[in-house]
MIKEKOL-163492 format. One line per 4 residues: number of its first residue (from 1); their letters; for each residue x, y, z of N, C-alpha, C. Coordinates in pm, whole numbers. Layout:
# residues N
NUM	A	X,Y,Z,X,Y,Z,X,Y,Z; ... $
//
This chain:
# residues 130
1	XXXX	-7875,9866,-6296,-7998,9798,-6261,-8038,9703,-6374; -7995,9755,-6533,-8056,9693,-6606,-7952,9567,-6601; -7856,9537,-6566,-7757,9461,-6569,-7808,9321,-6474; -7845,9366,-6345,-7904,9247,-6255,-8082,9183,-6298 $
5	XXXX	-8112,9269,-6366,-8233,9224,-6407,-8219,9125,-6591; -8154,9157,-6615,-8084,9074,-6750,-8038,8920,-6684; -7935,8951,-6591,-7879,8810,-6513,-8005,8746,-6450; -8047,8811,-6347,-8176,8724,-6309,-8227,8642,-6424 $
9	XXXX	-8260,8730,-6569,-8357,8675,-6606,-8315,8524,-6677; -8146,8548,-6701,-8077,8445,-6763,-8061,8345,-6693; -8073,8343,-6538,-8036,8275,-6469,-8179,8152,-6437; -8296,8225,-6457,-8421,8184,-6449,-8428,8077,-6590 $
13	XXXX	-8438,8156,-6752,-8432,8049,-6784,-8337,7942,-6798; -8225,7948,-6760,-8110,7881,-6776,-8133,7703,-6684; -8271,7778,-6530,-8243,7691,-6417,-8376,7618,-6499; -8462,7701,-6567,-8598,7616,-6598,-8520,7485,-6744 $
17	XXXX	-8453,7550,-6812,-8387,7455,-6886,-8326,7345,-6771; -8265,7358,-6719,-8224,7253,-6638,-8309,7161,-6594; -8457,7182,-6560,-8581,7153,-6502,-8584,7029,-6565; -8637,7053,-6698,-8664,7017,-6831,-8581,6916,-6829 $
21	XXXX	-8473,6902,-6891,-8388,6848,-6947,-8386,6726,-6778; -8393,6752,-6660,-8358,6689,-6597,-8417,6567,-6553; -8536,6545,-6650,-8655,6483,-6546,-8634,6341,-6592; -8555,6307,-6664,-8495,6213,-6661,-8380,6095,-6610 $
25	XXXX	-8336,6209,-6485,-8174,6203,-6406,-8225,6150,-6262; -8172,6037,-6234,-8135,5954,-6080,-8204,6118,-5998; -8238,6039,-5834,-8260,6150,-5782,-8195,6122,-5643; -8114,6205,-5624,-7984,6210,-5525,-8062,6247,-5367 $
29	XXXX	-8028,6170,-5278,-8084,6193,-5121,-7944,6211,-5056; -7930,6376,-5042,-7806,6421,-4954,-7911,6422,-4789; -7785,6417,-4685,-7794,6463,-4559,-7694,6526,-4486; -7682,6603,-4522,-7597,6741,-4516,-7632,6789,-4338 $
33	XXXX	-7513,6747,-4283,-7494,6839,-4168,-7429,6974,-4178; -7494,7087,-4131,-7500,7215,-4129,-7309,7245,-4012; -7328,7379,-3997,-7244,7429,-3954,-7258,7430,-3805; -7386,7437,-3751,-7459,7476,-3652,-7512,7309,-3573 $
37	XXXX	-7465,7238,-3665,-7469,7093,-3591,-7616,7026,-3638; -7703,7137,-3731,-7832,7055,-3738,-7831,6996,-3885; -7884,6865,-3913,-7912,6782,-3995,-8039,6794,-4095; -7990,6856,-4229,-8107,6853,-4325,-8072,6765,-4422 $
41	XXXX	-8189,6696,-4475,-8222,6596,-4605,-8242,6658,-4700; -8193,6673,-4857,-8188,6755,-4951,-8194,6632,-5046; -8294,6674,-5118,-8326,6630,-5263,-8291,6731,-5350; -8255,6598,-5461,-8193,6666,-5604,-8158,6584,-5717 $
45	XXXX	-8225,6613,-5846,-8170,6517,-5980,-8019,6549,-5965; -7978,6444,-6029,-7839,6394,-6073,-7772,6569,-6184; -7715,6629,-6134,-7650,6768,-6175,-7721,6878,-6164; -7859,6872,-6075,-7927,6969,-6015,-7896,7044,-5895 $
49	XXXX	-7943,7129,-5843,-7937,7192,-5743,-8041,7159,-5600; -7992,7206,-5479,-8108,7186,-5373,-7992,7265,-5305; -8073,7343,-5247,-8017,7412,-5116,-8091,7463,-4986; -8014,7546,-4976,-8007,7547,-4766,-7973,7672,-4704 $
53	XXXX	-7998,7739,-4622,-8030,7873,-4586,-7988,7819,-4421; -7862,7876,-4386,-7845,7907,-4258,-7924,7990,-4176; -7888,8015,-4036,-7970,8115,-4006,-7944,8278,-3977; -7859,8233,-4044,-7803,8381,-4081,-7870,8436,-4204 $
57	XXXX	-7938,8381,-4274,-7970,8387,-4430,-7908,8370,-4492; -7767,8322,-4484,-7687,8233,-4582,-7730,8156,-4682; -7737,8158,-4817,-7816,8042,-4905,-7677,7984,-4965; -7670,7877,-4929,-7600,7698,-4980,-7678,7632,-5090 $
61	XXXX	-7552,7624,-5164,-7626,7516,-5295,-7561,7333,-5314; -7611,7264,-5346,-7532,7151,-5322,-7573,7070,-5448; -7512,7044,-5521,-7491,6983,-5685,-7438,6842,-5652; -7516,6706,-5690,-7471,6610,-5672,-7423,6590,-5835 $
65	XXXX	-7298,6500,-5818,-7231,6444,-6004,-7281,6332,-5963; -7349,6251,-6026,-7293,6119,-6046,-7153,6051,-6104; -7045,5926,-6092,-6936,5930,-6139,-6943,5784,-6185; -7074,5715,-6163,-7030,5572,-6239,-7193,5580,-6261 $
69	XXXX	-7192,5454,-6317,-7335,5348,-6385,-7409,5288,-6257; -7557,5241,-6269,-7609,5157,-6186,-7530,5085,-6094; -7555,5055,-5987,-7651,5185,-5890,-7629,5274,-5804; -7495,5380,-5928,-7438,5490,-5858,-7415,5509,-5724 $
73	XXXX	-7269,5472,-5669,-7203,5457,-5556,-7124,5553,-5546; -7077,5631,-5632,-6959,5749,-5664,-7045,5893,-5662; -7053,5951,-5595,-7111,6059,-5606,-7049,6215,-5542; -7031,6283,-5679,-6961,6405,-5608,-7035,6522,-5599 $
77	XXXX	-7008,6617,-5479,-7121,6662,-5444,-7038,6833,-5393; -7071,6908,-5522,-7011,7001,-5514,-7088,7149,-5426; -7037,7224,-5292,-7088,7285,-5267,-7088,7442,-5256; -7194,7548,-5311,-7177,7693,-5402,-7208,7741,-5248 $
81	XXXX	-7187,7898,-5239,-7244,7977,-5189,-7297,8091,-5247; -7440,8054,-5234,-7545,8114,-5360,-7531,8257,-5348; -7568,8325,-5486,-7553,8513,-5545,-7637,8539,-5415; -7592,8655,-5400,-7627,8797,-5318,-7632,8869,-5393 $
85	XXXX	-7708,8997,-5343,-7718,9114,-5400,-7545,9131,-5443; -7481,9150,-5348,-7348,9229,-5336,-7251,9123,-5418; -7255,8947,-5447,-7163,8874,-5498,-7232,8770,-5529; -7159,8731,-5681,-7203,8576,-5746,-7215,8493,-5672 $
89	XXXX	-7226,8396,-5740,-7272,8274,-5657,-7123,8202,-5708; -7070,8142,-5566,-6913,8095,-5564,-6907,7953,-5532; -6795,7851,-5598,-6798,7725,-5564,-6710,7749,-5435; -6757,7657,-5323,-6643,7652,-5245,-6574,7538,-5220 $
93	XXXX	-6606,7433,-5293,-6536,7309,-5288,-6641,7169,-5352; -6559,7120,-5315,-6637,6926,-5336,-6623,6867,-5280; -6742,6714,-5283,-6667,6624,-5210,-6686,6495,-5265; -6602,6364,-5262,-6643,6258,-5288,-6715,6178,-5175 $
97	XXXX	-6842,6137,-5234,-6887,5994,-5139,-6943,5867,-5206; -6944,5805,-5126,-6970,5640,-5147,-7097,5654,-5108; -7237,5648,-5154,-7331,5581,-5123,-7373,5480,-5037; -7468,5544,-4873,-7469,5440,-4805,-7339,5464,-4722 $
101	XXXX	-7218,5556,-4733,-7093,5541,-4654,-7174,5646,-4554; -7037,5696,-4423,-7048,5809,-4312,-7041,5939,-4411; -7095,6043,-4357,-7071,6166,-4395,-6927,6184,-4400; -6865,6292,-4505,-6741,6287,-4570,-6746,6485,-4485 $
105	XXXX	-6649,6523,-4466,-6664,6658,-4433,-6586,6710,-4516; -6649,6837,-4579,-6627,6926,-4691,-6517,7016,-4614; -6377,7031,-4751,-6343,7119,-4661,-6364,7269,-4688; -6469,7300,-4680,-6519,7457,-4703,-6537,7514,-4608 $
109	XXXX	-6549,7651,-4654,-6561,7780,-4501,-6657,7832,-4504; -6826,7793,-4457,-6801,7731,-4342,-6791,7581,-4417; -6761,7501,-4277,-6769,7320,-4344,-6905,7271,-4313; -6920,7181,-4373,-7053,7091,-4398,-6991,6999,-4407 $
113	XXXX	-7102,6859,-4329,-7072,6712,-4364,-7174,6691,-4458; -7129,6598,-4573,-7202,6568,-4608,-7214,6419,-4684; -7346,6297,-4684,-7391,6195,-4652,-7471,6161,-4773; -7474,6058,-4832,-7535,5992,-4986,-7619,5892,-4933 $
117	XXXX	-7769,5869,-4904,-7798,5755,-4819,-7888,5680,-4918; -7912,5795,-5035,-8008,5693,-5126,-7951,5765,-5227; -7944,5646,-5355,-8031,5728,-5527,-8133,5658,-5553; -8221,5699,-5598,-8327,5681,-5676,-8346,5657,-5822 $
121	XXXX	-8374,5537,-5878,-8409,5599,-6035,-8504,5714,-6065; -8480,5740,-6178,-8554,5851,-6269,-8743,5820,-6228; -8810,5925,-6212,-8952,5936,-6216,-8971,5936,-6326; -9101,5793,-6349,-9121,5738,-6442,-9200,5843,-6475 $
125	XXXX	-9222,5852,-6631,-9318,5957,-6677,-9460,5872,-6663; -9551,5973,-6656,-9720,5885,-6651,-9799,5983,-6751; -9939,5922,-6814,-9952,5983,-6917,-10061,5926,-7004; -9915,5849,-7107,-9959,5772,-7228,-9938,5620,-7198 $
129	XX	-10024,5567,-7255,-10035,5408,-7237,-10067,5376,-7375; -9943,5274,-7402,-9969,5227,-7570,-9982,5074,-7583 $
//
């Protein structure tokens, strides 16, 4: 017990570091067709996470890379099948897309299409005015 409560907790700050550090990173607009034929829009900084819950309670994670410079056309988009009680959280593949191209279909089990229709620059910070 003390073992999953250690991981949780590493895993928590590990994702809030990610938070942090990220708020500076492009922000990736997936459209990820499901298994089940239905179409969700997933936001996510550039090496962040966003995921997706079948209805099975399946939880999907989907990690966009960026792979070039302004105004990121290369985007690889790697997809996990998130920890369970009973098993880690597992990559089950990648995929490359072109920004703006058709959905690319993953070849994972289950498969997902999945679609790059926007990036975004970074959210400007607001604040200070000098």
């Amino acid at each position: 017990m003390f073992l999953k409560g250690a991981l949780l907790a590493s895993f928590i700050v590990l994702a809030g570091m990610l938070a942090g550090a990220q708020s500076s990173a492009p922000v990736v607009t997936m459209s990820v067709t499901l298994p089940d034929g239905r179409t969700q829009d997933l936001t996510a900084p550039e090496s962040g996470f966003a995921t997706v819950s079948l209805k099975d309670g399946t939880e999907y994670g989907f990690r966009p890379t960026i792979q070039d410079s302004t105004p990121w056309n290369r985007i690889v988009v790697t997809i996990f099948k998130m920890a369970t009680t009973n098993a880690p959280t597992q990559t089950l593949g990648e995929v490359e897309i072109k920004r703006g191209a058709s959905a690319v279909e993953a070849k994972t089990n289950p498969s997902f299409k999945v679609a790059v229709p926007k990036v975004s620059p970074p959210a400007t910070q607001t604040g200070s005015t000098s």
